[in-house]
N, C-alpha and C positions, 0 to 999 in steps of 0.2 A: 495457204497463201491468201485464201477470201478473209480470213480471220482478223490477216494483219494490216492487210490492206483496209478494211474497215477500221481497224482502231486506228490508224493512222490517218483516215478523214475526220474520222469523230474528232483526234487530239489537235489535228489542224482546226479544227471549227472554235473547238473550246480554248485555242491560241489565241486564235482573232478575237473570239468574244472577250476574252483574259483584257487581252490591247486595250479595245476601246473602252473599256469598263475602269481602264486605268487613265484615262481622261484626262484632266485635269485645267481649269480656267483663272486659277491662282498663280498671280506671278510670283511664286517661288520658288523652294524646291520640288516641291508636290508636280512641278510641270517636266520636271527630269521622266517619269513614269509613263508617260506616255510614249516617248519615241526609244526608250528602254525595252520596254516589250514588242516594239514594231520592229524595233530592229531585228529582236532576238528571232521571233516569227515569222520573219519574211527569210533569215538564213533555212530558220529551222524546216521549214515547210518547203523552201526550193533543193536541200539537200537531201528529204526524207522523200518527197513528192516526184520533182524530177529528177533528180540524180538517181535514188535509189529504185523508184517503183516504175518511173516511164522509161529512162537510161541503163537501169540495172548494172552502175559502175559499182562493182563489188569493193573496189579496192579501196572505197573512201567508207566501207562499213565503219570502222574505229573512229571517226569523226561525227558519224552520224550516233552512236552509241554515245560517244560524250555530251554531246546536246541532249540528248534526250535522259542521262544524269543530270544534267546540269538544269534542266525546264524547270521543274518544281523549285529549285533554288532562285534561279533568274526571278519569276516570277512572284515568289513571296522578299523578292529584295523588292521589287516594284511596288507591291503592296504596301510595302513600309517606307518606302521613299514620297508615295503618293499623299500619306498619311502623317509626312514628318510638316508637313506644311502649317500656317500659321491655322486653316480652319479645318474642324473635323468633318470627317464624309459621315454622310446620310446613313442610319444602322442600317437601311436595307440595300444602300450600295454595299456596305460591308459585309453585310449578310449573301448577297450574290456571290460579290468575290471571292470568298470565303468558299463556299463551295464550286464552281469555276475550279476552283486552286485545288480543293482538293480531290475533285474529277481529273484535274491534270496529270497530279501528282499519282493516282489509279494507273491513268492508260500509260504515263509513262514506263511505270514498273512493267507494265504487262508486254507494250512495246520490247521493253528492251530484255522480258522471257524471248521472245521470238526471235529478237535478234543475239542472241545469243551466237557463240561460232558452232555449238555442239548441236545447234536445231537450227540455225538460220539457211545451210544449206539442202534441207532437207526438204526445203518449199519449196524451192524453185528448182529442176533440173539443168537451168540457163546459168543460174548462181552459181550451182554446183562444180558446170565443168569448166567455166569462166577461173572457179579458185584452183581447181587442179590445173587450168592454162597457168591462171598466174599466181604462184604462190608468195606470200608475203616477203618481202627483200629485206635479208639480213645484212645488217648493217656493222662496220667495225670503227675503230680509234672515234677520233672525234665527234663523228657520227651517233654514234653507238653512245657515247657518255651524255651528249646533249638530249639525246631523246629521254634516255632513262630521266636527264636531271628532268626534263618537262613531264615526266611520268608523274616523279615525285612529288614534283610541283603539284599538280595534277590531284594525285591521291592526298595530299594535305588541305588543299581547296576544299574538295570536298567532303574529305575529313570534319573541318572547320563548320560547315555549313551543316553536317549533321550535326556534332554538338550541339550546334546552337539552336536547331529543332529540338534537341533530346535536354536541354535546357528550360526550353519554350514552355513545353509541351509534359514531358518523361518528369526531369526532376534537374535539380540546381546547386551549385556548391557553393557554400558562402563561408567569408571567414570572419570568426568570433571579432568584434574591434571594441568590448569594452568588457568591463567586470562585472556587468550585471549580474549574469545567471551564474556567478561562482556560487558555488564548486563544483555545477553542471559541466561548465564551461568555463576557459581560461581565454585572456585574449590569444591571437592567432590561432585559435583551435581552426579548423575545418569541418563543416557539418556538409552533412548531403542531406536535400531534403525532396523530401516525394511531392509532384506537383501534379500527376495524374487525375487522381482523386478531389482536389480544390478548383476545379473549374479555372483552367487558363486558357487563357484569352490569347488571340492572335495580336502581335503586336502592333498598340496603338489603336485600339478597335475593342468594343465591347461583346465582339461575338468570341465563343468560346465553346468548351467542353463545360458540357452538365456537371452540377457540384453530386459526389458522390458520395465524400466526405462526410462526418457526422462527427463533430470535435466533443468532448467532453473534459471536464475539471483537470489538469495535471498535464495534457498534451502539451509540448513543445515546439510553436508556430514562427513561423516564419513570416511577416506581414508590411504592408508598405507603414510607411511610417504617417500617421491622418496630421503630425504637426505641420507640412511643410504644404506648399503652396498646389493646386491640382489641376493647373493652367495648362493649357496645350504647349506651351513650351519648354518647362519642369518636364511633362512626361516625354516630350522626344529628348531632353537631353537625358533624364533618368533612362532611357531606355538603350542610348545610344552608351554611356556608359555601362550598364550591365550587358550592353554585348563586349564591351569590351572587356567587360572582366571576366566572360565566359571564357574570351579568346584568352586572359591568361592564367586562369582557373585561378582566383581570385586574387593575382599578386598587384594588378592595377587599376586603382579606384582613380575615379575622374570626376565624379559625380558630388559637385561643390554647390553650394549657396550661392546667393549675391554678394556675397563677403567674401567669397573663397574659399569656404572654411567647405569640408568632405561634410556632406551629410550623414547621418546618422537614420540610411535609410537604403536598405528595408532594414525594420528590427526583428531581433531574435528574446520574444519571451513567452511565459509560462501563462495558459487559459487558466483562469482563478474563479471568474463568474460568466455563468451562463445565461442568456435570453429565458426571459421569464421571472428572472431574480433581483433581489435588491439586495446589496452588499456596504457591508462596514467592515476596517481593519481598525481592531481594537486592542491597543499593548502588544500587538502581534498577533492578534487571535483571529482572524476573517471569520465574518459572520456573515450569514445570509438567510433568505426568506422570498417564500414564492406567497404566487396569491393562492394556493393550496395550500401551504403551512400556515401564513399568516403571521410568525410568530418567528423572530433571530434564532438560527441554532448555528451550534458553533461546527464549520468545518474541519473536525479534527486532523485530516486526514494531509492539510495543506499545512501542517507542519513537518511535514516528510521531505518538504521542497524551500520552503523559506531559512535563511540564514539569517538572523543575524547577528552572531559573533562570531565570524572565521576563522578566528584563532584556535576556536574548538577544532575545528577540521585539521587529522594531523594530515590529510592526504596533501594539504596545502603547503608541504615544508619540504625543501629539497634537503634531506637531513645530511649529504655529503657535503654542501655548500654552506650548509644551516643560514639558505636565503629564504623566503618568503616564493612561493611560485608567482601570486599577485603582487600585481605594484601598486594598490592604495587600500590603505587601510581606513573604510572610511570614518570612523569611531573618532580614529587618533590621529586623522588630518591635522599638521601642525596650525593651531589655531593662531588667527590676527587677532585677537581679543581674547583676552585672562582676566575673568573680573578679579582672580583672588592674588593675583600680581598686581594689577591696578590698586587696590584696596592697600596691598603692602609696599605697593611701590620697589618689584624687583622684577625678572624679567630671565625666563629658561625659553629658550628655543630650540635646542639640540638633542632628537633624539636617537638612541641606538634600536636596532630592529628588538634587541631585549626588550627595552625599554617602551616602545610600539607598542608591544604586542602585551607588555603588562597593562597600559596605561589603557589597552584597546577593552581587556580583560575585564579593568578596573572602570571605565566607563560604563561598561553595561552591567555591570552590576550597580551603579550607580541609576541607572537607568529603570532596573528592577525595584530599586528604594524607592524612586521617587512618584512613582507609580502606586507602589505600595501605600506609600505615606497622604496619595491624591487619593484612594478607594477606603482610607480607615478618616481621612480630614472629617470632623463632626464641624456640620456648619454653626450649629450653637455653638461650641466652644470658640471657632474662629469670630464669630459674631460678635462675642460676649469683648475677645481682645484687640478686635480694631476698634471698637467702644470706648475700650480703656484707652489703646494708643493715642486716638486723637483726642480724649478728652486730656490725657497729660500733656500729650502736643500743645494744647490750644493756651494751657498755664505757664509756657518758657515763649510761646509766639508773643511779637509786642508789634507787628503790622495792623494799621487797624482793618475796618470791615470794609465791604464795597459789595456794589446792589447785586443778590443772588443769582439775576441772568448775565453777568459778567465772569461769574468764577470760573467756568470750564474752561475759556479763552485765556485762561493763565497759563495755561502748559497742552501743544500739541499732541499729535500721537506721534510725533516722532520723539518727543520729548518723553512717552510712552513705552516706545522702542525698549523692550527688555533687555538690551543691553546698556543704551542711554541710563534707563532707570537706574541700575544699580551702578555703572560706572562714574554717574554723574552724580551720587549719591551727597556725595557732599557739598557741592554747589548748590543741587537744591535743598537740600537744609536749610543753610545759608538764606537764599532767598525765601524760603515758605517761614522762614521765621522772623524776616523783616518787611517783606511787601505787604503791603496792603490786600487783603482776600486770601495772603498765605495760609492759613491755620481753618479759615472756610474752606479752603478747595481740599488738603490735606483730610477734615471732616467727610468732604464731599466723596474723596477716593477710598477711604477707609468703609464707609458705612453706606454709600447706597446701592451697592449689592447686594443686602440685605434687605434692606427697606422695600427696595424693589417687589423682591422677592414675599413680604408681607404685605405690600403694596394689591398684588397681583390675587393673594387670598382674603384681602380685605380683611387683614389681622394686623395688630398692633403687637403683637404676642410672641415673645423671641421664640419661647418654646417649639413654636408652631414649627422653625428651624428643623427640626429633630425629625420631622415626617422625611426629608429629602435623604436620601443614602442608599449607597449601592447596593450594598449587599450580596453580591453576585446577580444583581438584576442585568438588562441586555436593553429592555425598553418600559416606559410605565409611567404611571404619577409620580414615584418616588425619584426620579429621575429628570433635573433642572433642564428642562427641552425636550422629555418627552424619551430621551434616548443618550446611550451612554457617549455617543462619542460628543455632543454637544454639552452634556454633566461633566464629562472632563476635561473639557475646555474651561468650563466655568468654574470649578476646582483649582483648577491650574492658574486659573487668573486670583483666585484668593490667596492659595499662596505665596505667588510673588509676591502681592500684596502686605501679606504680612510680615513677609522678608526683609520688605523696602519700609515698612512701618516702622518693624522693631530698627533697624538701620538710621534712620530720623530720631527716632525718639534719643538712640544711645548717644547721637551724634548733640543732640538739642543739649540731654543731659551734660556732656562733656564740657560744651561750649560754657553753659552757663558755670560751670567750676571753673574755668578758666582754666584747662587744659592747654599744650600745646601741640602740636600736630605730631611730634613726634609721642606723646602718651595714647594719643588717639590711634598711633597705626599696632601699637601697643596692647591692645585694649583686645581681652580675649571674646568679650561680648561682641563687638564688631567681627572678631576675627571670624568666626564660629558663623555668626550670618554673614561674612562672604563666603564660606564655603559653601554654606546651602546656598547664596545666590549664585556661586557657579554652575551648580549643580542642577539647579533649575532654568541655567540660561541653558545650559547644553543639553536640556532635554529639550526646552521647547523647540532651539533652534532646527531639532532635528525630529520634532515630534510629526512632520509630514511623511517623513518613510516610515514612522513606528502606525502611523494613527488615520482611516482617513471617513470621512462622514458619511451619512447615508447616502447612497448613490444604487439609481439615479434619486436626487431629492424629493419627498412629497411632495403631492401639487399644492396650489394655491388651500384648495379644501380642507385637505390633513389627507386626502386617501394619496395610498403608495403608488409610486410610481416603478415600472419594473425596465431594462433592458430588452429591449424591443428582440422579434423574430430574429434571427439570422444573425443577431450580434452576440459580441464577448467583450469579456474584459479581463486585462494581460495585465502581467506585472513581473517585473524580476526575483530572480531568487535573492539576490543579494541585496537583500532591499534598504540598506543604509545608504548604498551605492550603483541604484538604479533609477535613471531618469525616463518613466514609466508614463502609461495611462493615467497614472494617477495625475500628472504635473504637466503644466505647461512650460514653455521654457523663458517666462518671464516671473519676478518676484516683484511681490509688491508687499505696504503694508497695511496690514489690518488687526480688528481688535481680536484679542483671543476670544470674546464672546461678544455676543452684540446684546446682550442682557443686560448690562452694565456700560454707563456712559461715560465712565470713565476710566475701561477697559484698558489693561494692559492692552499694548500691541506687539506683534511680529512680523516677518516677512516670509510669506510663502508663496509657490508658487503652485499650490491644491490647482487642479482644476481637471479632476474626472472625467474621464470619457471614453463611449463605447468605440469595437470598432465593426463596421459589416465585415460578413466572410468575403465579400468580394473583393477585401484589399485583403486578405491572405492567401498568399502564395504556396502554402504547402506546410506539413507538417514532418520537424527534423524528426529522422531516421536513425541516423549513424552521425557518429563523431569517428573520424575516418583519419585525422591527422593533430597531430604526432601518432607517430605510429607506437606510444608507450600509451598513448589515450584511445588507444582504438577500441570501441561501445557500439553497442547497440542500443538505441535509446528507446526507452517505454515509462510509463509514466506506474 
């Protein structure tokens, strides 16, 4: 009896202290919290205090029993009600609190060992014969139903409110809401993920459980999403939302933008680069390098996990339906621009899931060509035929000349716009072969790529060309930037290049024979380079999920720059159709190389970035629903 009697001064003490520590001077909701716990502590203490230990009314033990489940709940609702306010408390108020609560949450279990019915008579002899006096009143009909339904009630409350610690705290259920990680994951899948070990945080507060966790290359994480805004207001309503998707194990998201639109947050992807490292995805190859290596080596091991043609995957076919499990295919998204319709002047939009999934087939393997065809390009040769083009160019141009710092302001970089380029193809013709500075600027885009590039060795010497080539290199001199993925940037801009060249010159030729437009759409030469310009529209368009630069960048000096302590960096499996670390969620445009001033352009929306372990929540476990996908996930 001295045992319980002690823990129940102790648990009164750390009630009150709990109270006033829940304070609050902010006219918000942050001031709910204070007469929350005062309430709760002044029942809790006069039914524990006098009722049970001065008055020894036995009969009201099962109310005193519920409070004292119910403490550690009340009390971290106040916490979070304190802390849903516009400003954040002090870490070492939260650090008190913090534990406060979790002293409370102690003597309550231990409380309520003692009170128990099978040891709570057993302390007092007064208790005892007080319950053989008055034994508990069985109750019938209507009686009897309402209580049970307040039992119910009862055990569901509290049901709720451990979840939502075992959530907090234990581990979390989230459901799939995009196609990222296919064929890992399918939308609406269901993951559970372990949170124990990632350091979680009481809600709305930085204090937490010690990181345990130790992620490496392939693990599948769970993490907030670093796009969205990290204001005290986003985290109570992000927070207030994920309770409520606890409550309905994940069927109701609430958790919108200022638009209204559902966040895309927390995300579910794949650790690809580790702190300490500097990474390139290259053709699809991820490369990386520490300041111990010094030197790109290709991560084999992360083509286990990267997709990019799903139509390989037979597990992706419902073969009784012969539907598709995924609903976008992103390869063979029905395109709003067809250069090689435009160029023909006709016009397919309909396709069948056959037809998808060939054309998805058939893209990537177009995708492999052109790749192919960017690592064999010999810049001598290309050198030698933008030479030729525009000097044939310059013999059918009859605009005259204008002062050489005029010429670039002839044609923007929207005008640059890789699809502009070739779909506008014939317009500009037209103009570069009648304006004045046409056949200069046409000169100017052909050839100072190169020149540049002689420029830069203080050679006059085409030959000199011949030094730069891949070869299977990764980084080096031979390599236009020092590194591949900026060499094929600048490859890729000569091709087009050439594409749009020969496409002028055929177009110049024709004109002057005095063709008419319908011999022109005719014209197997044209035809033949709209196909490559297709072909190189849809790679570049999409060259951000194939391709992405060194990251994090060199510094100002040339020396590397690595992925700080404690960070990663995520990406989806499905990386045609995953809007990742890699990407911000704005497109803009820029030139494919900044080598050349008069750079093709594109629109991406590149913009790399790490993320601390502190914004991940845990690393997926199991894939737990449909119960035909039920896994246990390891990397």
């Amino acid at each position: 009896m001295k045992n319980l009697k002690l823990f129940l001064y102790i648990n009164a003490i750390l009630a009150i202290l709990f109270s006033f520590l829940s304070l609050s001077f902010n006219l918000d909701v942050s001031i709910i919290a204070f007469p929350l716990s005062c309430i709760f502590t002044v029942f809790l203490l006069y039914m524990s205090l006098k009722v049970l230990l001065i008055e020894g009314k036995i009969s009201k033990l099962g109310s005193i029993r519920r409070l004292f489940q119910y403490e550690p709940f009340v009390f971290i609702t106040a916490f979070v009600i304190q802390r849903a306010g516009k400003n954040a408390m002090p870490y070492a108020l939260d650090m008190i609190s913090v534990f406060v609560w979790l002293f409370i949450t102690v003597f309550s279990f231990i409380i309520l060992y003692y009170l128990n019915e099978k040891r709570v008579f057993t302390l007092n002899k007064d208790w005892e014969q007080a319950h053989k006096n008055n034994p508990p009143q069985v109750y019938k009909g209507l009686k009897r139903a309402g209580i049970e339904a307040l039992e119910w009630i009862d055990a569901l409350v509290q049901a709720v409110f451990t979840l939502v610690l075992l959530n907090i705290f234990i581990f979390q259920l989230y459901a799939i809401p995009s196609e990222s990680m296919v064929p890992t994951f399918l939308v609406k899948d269901r993951v559970a993920v372990v949170k124990l070990f990632s350091g979680p945080t009481f809600p709305l507060s930085k204090v937490g459980l010690p990181y345990i966790q130790n992620y490496k290359r392939g693990d599948i994480v769970v993490f907030r999403n670093p796009h969205y805004k990290d204001d005290r207001k986003s985290e109570v309503k992000t927070f207030l939302s994920q309770f409520i998707l606890m409550l309905t194990f994940t069927f109701v998201k609430t958790n919108t933008d200022e638009n209204g639109e559902l966040k895309a947050d927390p995300l579910v992807k794949r650790i690809v680069g580790l702190h300490g490292e500097q990474i390139m995805l290259m053709d699809g190859a991820l490369y990386a390098r520490s300041e111990d290596t010094g030197t790109f080596k290709k991560i084999d091991e992360e083509q286990n996990w990267a997709a990019w043609n799903v139509c390989e995957n037979g597990d992706l076919y419902n073969l009784t339906t012969n539907k598709l499990k995924i609903e976008k295919l992103p390869i063979t998204e029905i395109r709003n621009t067809d250069i090689i319709n435009i160029g023909r002047n006709t016009s397919q939009w309909s396709y069948t899931l056959s037809e998808a999934i060939s054309e998805e087939n058939s893209l990537y393997e177009s995708v492999l060509e052109i790749e192919q065809e960017r690592r064999s390009l010999d810049l001598l040769s290309a050198a030698i035929e933008c030479k030729s083009l525009s000097e044939q160019f310059s013999s059918l141009a009859h605009g005259g000349d204008i002062a050489e710092d005029s010429v670039s302001s002839l044609f923007n970089s929207n005008d640059l716009y890789v699809y502009n380029l070739f779909s506008n193809v014939n317009d500009m013709t037209n103009s570069l072969l009648s304006i004045a500075g046409g056949k200069q600027w046409f000169e100017h885009f052909m050839n100072d790529w190169y020149l540049n590039i002689l420029k830069d060795k203080e050679s006059t010497n085409l030959s000199d060309l011949a030094l730069y080539s891949e070869n299977g290199a990764v980084e080096g001199e031979s390599l236009i930037g020092g590194n591949l993925y900026d060499d094929s940037c600048f490859r890729l801009n000569i091709m087009a290049k050439l594409v749009f060249g020969r496409l002028v010159l055929r177009n110049a030729i024709l004109s002057s024979e005095g063709l008419g437009i319908g011999a022109m759409r005719n014209d197997e030469v044209r035809a033949d380079s709209f196909i490559k310009a297709q072909k190189l529209f849809d790679y570049i368009i999409r060259m951000d999920q194939r391709n992405m630069p060194v990251f994090p960048a060199d510094n100002a000096d040339g020396s590397h720059s690595y992925i700080p302590e404690h960070c990663y960096f995520m990406m989806g499996d499905n990386r045609y159709n995953s809007l990742d670390m890699r990407h911000s969620y704005e497109r803009k445009l820029v030139p494919l190389t900044s080598r050349d001033e008069y750079s093709v352009s594109y629109k991406t929306n590149m913009e790399p970035q790490y993320v601390n372990r502190s914004r991940i929540q845990g690393k997926a476990s199991l894939r737990f629903w449909p119960l035909s996908r039920f896994k246990l996930l390891h990397n």
